[in-house]
C-alpha positions as CSV (number, residue, x, y, z in Angstrom):
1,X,0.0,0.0,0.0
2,X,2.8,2.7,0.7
3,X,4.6,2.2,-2.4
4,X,1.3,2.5,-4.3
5,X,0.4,5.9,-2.4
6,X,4.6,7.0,-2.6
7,X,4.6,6.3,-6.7
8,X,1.1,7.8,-7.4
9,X,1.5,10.8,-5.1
10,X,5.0,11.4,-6.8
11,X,3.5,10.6,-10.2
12,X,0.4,12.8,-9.9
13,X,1.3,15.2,-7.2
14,X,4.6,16.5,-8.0
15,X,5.4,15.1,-11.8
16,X,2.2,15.9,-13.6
17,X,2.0,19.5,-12.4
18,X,5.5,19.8,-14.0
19,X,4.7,18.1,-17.4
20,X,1.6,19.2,-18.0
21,X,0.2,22.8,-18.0
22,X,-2.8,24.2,-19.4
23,X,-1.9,24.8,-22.6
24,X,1.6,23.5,-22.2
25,X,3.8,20.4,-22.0
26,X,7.1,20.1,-19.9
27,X,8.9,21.6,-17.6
28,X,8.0,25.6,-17.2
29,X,10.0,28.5,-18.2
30,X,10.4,29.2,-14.5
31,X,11.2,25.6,-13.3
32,X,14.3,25.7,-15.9
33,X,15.3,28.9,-14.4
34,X,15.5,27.3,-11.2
35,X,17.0,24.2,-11.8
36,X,19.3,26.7,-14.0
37,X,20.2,28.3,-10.5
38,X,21.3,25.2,-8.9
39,X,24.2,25.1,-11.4
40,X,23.0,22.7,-13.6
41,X,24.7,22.6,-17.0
42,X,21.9,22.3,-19.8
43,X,19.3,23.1,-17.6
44,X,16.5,22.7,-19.9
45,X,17.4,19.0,-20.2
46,X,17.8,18.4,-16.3
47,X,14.5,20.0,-15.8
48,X,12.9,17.3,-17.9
49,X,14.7,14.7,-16.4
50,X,13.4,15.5,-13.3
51,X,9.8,16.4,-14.3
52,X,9.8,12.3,-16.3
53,X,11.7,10.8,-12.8
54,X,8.5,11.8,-11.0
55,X,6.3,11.3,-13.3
56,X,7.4,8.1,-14.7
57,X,9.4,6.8,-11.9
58,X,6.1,7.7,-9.6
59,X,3.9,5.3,-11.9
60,X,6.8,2.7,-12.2
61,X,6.7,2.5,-8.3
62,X,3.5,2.6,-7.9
63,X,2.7,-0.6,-9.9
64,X,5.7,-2.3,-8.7
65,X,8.1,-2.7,-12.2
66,X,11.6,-2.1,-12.1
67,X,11.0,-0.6,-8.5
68,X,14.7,-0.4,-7.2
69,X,15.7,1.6,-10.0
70,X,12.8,4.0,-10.0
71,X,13.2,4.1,-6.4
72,X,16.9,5.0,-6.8
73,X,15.5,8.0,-9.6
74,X,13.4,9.1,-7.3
75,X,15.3,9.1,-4.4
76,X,18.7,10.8,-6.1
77,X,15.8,13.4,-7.6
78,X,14.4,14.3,-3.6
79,X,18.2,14.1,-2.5
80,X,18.4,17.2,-4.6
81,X,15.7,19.0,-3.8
82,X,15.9,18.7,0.1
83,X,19.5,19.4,0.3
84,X,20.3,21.2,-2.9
85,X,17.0,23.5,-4.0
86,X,16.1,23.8,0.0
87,X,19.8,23.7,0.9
88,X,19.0,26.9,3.6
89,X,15.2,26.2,4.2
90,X,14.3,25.2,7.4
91,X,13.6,21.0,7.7
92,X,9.8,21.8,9.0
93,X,7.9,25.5,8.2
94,X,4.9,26.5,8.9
95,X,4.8,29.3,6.1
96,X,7.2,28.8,3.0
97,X,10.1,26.5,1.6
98,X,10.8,23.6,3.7
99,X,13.1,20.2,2.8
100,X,10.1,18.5,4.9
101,X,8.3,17.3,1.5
102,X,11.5,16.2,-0.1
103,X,12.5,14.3,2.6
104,X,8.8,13.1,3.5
105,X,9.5,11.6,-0.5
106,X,13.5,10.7,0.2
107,X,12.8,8.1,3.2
108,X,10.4,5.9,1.0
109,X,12.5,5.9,-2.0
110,X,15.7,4.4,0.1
111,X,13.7,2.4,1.7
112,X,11.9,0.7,-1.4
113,X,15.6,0.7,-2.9
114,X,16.8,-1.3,-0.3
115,X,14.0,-3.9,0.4
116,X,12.0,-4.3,-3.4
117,X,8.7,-4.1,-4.2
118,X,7.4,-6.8,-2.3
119,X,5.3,-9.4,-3.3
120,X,2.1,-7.9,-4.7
121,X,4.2,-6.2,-7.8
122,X,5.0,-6.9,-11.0
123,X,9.2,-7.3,-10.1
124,X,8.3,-10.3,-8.1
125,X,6.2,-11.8,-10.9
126,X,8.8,-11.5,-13.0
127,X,11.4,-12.6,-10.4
128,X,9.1,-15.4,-10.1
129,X,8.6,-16.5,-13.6
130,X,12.1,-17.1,-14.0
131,X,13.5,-18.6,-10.7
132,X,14.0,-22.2,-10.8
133,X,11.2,-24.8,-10.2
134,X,11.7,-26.2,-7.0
135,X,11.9,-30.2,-6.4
């Protein structure tokens, strides 16, 4: 159930707003400029990368295929917004920037990386469909 809720909150709550605009797909004009701040080279590029991670990765979590490497995406993508974009922001605020999101999103993501999908996913059907009969 959590790595549903993590992949489709990612997906829907944080990736969609940054693909699609009314009007307009990808990342925005202002979204570029940030990610341009950070020092990015080719910022355009990073800025989709990171609007498909969440996006993508989000839904590739969410129904449980190639989960450790979405999870590792997603969890290299938060890494950078809590202590890169939010490097000065308070952890917890009750008005403004925070990391709290980013690291509400980071904890998940390692943990998923570590320990799979689990067993109602499509990794450990596929795991499954090619171990070894047993005797």
């Amino acid at each position: 159930m959590t790595r549903r809720f993590l992949g489709l909150m990612m997906a829907f709550g944080h990736g969609m707003s940054k693909l699609f605009q009314p009007g307009h797909f990808g990342p925005t004009e202002q979204f570029v400029q940030g990610v341009s701040k950070m020092g990015f080279p080719a910022p355009t590029f990073f800025a989709w990368c990171s609007a498909l991670a969440e996006f993508i990765g989000g839904l590739l979590v969410a129904i449980g295929l190639l989960t450790r490497p979405a999870a590792a995406v997603l969890a290299f993508n938060m890494a950078i917004a809590a202590f890169i974009t939010h490097l000065h922001a308070p952890v917890v605020a009750s008005q403004g920037a925070s990391k709290e999101s980013a690291l509400l999103y980071l904890l998940p993501a390692l943990l998923l990386l570590a320990i799979g999908a689990g067993r109602y996913s499509f990794d450990f059907l596929w795991r499954r469909s090619f171990a070894e009969p047993t005797p």
